[in-house]
C-alpha positions as CSV (number, residue, x, y, z in Angstrom):
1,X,26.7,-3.3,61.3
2,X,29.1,-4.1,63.8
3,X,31.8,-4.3,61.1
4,X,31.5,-0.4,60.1
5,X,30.0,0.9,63.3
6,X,27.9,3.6,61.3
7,X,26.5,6.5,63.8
8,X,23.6,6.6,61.5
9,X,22.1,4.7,58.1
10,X,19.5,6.2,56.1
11,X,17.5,3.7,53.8
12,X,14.3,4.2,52.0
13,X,11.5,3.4,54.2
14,X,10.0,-0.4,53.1
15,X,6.9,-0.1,54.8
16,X,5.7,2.8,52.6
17,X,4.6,3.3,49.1
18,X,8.0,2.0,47.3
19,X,9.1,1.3,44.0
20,X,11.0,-1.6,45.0
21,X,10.0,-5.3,44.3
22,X,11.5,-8.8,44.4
23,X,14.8,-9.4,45.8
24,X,15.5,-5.3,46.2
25,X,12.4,-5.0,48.8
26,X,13.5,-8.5,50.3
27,X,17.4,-6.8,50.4
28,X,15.9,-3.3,52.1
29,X,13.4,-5.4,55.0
30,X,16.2,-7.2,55.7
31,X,18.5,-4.4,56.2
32,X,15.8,-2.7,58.1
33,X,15.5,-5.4,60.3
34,X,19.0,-5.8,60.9
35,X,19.7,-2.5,62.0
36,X,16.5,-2.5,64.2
37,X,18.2,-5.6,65.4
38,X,21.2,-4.6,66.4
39,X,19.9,-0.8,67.5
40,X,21.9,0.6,65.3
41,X,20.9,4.1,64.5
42,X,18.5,4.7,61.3
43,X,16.3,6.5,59.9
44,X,13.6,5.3,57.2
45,X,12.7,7.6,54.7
46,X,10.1,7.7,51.9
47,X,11.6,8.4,48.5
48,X,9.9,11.2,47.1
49,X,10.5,11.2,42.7
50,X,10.5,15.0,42.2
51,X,12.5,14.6,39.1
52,X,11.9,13.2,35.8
53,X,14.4,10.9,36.2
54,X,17.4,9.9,38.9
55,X,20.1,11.2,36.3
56,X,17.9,14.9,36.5
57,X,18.3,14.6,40.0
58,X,21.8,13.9,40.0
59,X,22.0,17.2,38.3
60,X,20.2,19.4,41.2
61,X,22.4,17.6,43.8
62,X,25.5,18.8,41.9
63,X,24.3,22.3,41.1
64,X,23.3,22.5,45.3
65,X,26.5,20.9,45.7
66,X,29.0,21.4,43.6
67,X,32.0,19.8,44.3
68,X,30.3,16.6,43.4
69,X,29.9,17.5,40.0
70,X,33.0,15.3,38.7
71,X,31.4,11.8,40.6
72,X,27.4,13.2,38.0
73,X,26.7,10.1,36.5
74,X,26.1,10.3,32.9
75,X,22.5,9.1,31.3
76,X,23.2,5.8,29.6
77,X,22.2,4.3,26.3
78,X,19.5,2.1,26.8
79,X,21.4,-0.8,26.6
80,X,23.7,-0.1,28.9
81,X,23.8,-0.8,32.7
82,X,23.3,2.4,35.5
83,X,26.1,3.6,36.2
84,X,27.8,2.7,39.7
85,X,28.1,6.2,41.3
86,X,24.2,6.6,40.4
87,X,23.9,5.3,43.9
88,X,26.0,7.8,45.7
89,X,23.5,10.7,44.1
90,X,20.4,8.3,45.5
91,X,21.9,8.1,48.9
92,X,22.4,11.6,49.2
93,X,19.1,13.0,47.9
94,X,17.6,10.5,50.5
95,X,20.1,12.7,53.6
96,X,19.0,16.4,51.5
97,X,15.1,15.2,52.0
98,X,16.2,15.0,55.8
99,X,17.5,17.8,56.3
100,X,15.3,19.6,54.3
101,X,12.3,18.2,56.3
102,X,14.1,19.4,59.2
């Protein structure tokens, strides 16, 4: 944290019903409690799945925002690995259920 001196972080809320297991929850406490740590302003926020899936999600965020639409991640094959930017799409449906909560 004291590297990037963020003014806020937004993660998914751990202690809530999550999705997350294994190392990913182990990743998120620790992050939690890291910026808890250092006072670092966060806010933890419960990941609601109104979507089928994150790539149909990806979709309304670029139709509500549009010039994001060249970062849309495509679906992949089921062999393949998620795409990188996936994560960008996660991060900011997480800030749009903020400020839509208001």
């Amino acid at each position: 944290m004291a590297r990037f001196e963020p003014d806020l972080v937004v993660t998914e809320d751990p202690f809530k019903p999550t999705r997350k297991s294994g190392s990913s929850l182990e990743i998120l406490n620790a992050l939690v409690q890291e910026l808890t740590d250092s006072a670092t302003p966060h806010h933890l926020v419960r990941r609601n799945q109104q979507f089928a899936n994150k790539y149909d999600e990806a979709k309304a965020l670029a139709k509500r925002f549009p010039a994001i639409t060249p970062w849309l991640p495509k679906t992949p094959k089921i062999w393949e690995a998620e795409p990188v930017n996936a994560i960008y799409f996660e991060a900011l449906s997480m800030a749009v259920q903020i400020e839509d909560d208001g």
